[in-house]
C-alpha positions as CSV (number, residue, x, y, z in Angstrom):
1,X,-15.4,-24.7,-19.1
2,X,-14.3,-22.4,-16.5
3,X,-17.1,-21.8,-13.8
4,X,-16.3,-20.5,-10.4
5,X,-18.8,-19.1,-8.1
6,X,-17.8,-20.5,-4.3
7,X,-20.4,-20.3,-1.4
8,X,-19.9,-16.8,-0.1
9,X,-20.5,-15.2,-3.4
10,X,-23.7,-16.0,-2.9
11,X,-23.9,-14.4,0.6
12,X,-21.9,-11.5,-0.8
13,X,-25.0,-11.2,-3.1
14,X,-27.5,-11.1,-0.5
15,X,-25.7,-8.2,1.5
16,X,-25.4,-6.3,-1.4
17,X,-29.1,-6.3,-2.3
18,X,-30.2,-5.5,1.6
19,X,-27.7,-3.0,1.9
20,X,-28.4,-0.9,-1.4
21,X,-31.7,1.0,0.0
22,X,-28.6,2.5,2.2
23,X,-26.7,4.1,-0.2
24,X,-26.8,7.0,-2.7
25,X,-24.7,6.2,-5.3
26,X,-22.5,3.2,-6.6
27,X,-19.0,3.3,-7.5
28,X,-18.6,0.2,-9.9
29,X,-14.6,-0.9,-10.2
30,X,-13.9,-2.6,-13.7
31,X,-10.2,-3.8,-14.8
32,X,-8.6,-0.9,-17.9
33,X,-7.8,-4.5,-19.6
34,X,-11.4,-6.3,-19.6
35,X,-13.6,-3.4,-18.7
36,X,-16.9,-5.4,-20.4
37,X,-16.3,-8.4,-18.6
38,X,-16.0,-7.1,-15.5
39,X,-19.8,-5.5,-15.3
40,X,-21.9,-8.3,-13.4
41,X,-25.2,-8.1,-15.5
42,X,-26.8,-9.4,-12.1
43,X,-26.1,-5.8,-10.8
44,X,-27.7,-4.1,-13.2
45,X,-31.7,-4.3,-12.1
46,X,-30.5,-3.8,-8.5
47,X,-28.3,-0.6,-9.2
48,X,-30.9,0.8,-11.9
49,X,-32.3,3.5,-9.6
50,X,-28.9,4.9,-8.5
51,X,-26.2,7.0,-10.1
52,X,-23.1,4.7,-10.6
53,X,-19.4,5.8,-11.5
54,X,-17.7,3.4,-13.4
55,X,-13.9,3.4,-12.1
56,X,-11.9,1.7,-14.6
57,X,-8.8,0.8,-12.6
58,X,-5.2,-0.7,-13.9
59,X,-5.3,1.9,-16.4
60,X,-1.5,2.1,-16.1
61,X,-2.1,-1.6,-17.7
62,X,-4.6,-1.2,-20.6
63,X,-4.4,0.4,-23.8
64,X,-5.3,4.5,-23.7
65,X,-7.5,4.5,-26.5
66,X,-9.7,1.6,-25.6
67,X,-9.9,3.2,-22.3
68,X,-11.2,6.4,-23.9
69,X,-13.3,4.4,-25.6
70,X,-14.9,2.6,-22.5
71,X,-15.2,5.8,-21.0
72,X,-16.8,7.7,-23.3
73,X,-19.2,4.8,-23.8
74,X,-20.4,4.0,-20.2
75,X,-20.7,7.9,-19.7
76,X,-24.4,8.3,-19.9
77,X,-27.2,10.6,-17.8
78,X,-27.0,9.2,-14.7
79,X,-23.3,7.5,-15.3
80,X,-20.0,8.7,-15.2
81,X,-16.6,7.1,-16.3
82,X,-13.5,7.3,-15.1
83,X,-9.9,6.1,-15.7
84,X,-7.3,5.4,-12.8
85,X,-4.3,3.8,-10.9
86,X,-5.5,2.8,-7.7
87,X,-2.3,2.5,-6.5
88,X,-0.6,5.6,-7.4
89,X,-1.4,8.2,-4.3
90,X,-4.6,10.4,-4.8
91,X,-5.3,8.9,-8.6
92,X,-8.5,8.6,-7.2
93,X,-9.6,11.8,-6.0
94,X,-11.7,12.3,-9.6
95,X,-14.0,10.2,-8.3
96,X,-14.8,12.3,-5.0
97,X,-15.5,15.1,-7.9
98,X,-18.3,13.3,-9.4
99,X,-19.5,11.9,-6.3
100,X,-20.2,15.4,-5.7
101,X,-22.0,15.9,-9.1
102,X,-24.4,13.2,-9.1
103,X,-24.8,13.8,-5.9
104,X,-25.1,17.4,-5.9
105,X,-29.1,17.7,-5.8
106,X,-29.1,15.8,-2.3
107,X,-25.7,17.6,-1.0
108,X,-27.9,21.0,-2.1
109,X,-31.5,19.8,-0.7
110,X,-29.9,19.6,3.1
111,X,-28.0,22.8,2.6
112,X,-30.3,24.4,1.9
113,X,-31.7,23.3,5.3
114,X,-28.7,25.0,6.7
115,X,-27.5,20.6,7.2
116,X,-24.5,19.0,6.0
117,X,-25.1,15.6,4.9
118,X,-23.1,12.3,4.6
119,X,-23.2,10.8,1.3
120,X,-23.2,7.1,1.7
121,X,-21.6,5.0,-1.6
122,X,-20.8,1.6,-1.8
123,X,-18.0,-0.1,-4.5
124,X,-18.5,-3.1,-6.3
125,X,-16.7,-5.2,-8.3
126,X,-15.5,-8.9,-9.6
127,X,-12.7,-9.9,-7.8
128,X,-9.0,-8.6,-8.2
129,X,-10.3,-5.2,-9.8
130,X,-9.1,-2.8,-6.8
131,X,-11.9,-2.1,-4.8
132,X,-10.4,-1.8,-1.5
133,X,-7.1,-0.3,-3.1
134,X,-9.4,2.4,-4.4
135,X,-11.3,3.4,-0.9
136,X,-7.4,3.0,0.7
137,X,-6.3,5.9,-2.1
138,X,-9.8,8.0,-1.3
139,X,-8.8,8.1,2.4
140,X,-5.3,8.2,2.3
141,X,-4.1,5.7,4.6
142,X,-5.0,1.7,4.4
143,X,-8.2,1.2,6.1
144,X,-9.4,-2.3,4.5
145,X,-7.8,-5.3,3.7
146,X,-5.9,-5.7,-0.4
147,X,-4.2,-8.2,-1.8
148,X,-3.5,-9.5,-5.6
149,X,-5.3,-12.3,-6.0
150,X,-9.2,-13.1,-6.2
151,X,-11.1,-13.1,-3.1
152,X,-9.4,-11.1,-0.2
153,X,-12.5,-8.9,0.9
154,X,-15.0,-11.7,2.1
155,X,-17.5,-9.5,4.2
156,X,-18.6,-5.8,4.0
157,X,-16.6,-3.1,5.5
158,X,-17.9,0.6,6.3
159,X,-15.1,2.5,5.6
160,X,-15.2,6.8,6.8
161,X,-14.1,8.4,4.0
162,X,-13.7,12.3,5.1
163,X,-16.9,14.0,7.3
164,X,-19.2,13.9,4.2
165,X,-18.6,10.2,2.3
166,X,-19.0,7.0,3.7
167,X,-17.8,3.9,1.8
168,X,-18.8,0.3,1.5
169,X,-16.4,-1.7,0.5
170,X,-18.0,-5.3,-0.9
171,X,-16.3,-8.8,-1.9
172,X,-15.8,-9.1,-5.4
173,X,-18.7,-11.0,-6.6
174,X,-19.4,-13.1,-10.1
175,X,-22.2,-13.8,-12.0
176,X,-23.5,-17.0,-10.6
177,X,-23.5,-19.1,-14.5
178,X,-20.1,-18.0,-16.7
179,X,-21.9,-18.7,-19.8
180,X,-19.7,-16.5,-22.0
181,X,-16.6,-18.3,-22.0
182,X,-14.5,-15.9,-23.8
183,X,-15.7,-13.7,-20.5
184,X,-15.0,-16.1,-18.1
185,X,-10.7,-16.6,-19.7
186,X,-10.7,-12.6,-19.6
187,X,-11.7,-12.7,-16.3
188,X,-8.9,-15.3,-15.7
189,X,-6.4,-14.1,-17.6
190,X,-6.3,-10.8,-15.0
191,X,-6.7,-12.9,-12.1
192,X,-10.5,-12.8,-10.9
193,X,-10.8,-15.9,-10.9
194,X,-8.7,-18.4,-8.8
195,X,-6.1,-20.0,-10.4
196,X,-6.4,-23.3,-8.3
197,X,-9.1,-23.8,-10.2
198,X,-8.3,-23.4,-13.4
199,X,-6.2,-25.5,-16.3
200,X,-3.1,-22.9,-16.2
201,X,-1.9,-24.8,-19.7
202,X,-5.1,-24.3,-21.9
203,X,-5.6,-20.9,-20.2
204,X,-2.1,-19.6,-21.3
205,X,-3.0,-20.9,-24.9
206,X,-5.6,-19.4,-25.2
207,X,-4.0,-16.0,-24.3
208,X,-1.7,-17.0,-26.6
209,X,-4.2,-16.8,-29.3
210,X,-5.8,-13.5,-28.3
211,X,-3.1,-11.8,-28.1
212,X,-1.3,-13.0,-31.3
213,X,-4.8,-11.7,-33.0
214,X,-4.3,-8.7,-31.3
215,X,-1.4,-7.5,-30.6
216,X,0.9,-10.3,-32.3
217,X,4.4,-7.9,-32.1
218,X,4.3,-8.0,-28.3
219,X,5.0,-12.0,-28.0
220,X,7.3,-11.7,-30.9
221,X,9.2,-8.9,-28.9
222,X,9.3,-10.2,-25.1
223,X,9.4,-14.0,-26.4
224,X,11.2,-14.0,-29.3
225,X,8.9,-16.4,-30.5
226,X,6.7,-16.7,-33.8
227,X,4.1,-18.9,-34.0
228,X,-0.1,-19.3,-35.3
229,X,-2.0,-21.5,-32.1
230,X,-1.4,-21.1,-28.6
231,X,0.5,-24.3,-28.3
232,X,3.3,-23.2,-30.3
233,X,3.4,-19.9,-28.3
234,X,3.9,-21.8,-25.0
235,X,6.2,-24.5,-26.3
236,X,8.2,-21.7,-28.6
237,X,8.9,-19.6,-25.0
238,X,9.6,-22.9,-22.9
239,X,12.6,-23.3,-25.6
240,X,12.9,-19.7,-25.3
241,X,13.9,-19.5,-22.0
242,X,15.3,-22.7,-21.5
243,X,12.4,-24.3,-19.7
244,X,13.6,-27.6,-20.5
245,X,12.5,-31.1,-18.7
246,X,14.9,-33.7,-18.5
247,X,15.5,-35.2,-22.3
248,X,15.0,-31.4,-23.4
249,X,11.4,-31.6,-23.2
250,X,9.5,-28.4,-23.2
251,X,8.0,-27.3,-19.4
252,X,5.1,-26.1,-21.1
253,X,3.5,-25.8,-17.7
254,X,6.3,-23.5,-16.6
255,X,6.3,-21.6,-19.7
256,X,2.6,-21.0,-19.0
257,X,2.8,-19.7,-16.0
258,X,5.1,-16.7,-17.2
259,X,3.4,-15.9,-19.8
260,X,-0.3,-15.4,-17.6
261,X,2.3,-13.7,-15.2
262,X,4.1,-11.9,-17.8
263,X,0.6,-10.3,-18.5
264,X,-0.9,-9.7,-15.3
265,X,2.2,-7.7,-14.8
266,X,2.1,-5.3,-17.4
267,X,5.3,-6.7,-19.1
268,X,3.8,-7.4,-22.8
269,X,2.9,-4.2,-23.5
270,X,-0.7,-2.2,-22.7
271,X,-3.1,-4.3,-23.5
272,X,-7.1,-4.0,-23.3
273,X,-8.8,-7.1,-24.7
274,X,-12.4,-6.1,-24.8
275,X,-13.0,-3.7,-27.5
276,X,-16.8,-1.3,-27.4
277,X,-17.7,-2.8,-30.2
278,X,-18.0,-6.0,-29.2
279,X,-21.4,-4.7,-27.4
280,X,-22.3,-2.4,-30.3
């Protein structure tokens, strides 16, 4: 069972929930290769009054029509979708464009008034989606604190955006009981949840077994490996790549390793694991 939900989450969550009656919209940052995992149904009553944009981020890393998909499905009155690389310069200026539209009957009202307004938003997230990356790419110069691995942002920052956005950046925050275990491995399997704590072997297997259901070519081609279970995958690339113990034993922890690396990093193809109608 994978469960991870360490004591400042838990603060995280309170700051959230005090600070929302600040803001006037939400932008929600979700991963292009588990886009359904990534949406914290603990958010959803506390957000329900605000317009949200849903930045799917790592799109560079997820398949384009599930993406489409995604998009077109969390696209609804009061919710906009949108695809990007955070870390490709100005990918995220869409997202100060619809800002503006759901936005655009407050921007108006003080206008009117002859006043120009600050829109206050704030990002949230799991961990490892990009939230930081994508308020550094909004104002064009690093301004909060990244890093690839779960868990970097611990409190909130107020980031000044241009002279009409304000952004809060928030840590990335789980639901507090994983009970979905095939959401919990997706959300390990891109990295937002800490690997200390997980069983790197079993985790890799089960990837294994995903991926030959869904895209079984892409460990044939980088691995040159053909197998049915996820311990034949990891043993098969250990012997692959000549991750060999002494007495030719398989390092199957080794081998498991690169291939959760191998997939973080883009290298076995575009891959989006959750599929829309999975929530259909």
């Amino acid at each position: 069972m994978i469960h991870w939900y360490p004591g400042h989450m838990t603060k995280a969550m309170r700051m959230i929930e005090e600070n929302l009656r600040l803001v006037d919209i939400i932008v929600y940052v979700l991963d292009a290769r588990a886009p359904y995992s990534c949406i914290n149904p603990n958010f959803e009553s506390m957000i329900a009054r605000l317009p949200v944009i849903y930045a799917v981020n790592k799109a560079e890393l997820g398949d384009k029509k599930r993406i489409a998909d995604w998009i077109e499905y969390l696209s609804t009155d009061k919710r906009r979708a949108v695809a990007l690389s955070a870390t490709t310069s100005k990918s995220a200026m869409p997202i100060l464009g619809l800002i503006r539209t759901l936005c655009g009957e407050k921007i108006e009202k003080y206008r009117s008034k002859g006043v120009r307004t600050t829109i206050k938003c704030m990002v949230l997230g799991v961990p490892n989606t990009g939230k930081s990356t994508i308020i550094n790419n909004l104002c064009g110069s690093g301004k909060t604190v990244t890093g690839n691995k779960a868990g970097v942002t611990r409190g909130k920052q107020w980031v000044r955006v241009n002279d009409t956005l304000e952004v809060l950046d928030t840590p990335g925050t789980l639901y507090p009981k994983l009970s979905d275990q095939r959401i919990a491995r997706r959300l390990a399997y891109i990295g937002s949840i800490r690997d200390e704590i997980l069983d790197g072997y079993e985790l890799a297997c089960s990837l294994a077994e995903e991926l030959h259901n869904l895209h079984s070519d892409c460990l044939a081609s980088r691995y040159k490996v053909s197998a049915t279970d996820g311990a034949d995958y990891i043993e098969g690339i250990a012997r692959a790549r000549g991750y060999l113990l002494r007495g030719g034993e398989a390092d199957i922890e080794r081998a498991a390793i690169a291939l959760i690396d191998d997939f973080r990093k883009g290298k076995l193809g575009n891959i989006t694991l959750d599929d829309v109608s999975e929530c259909i």
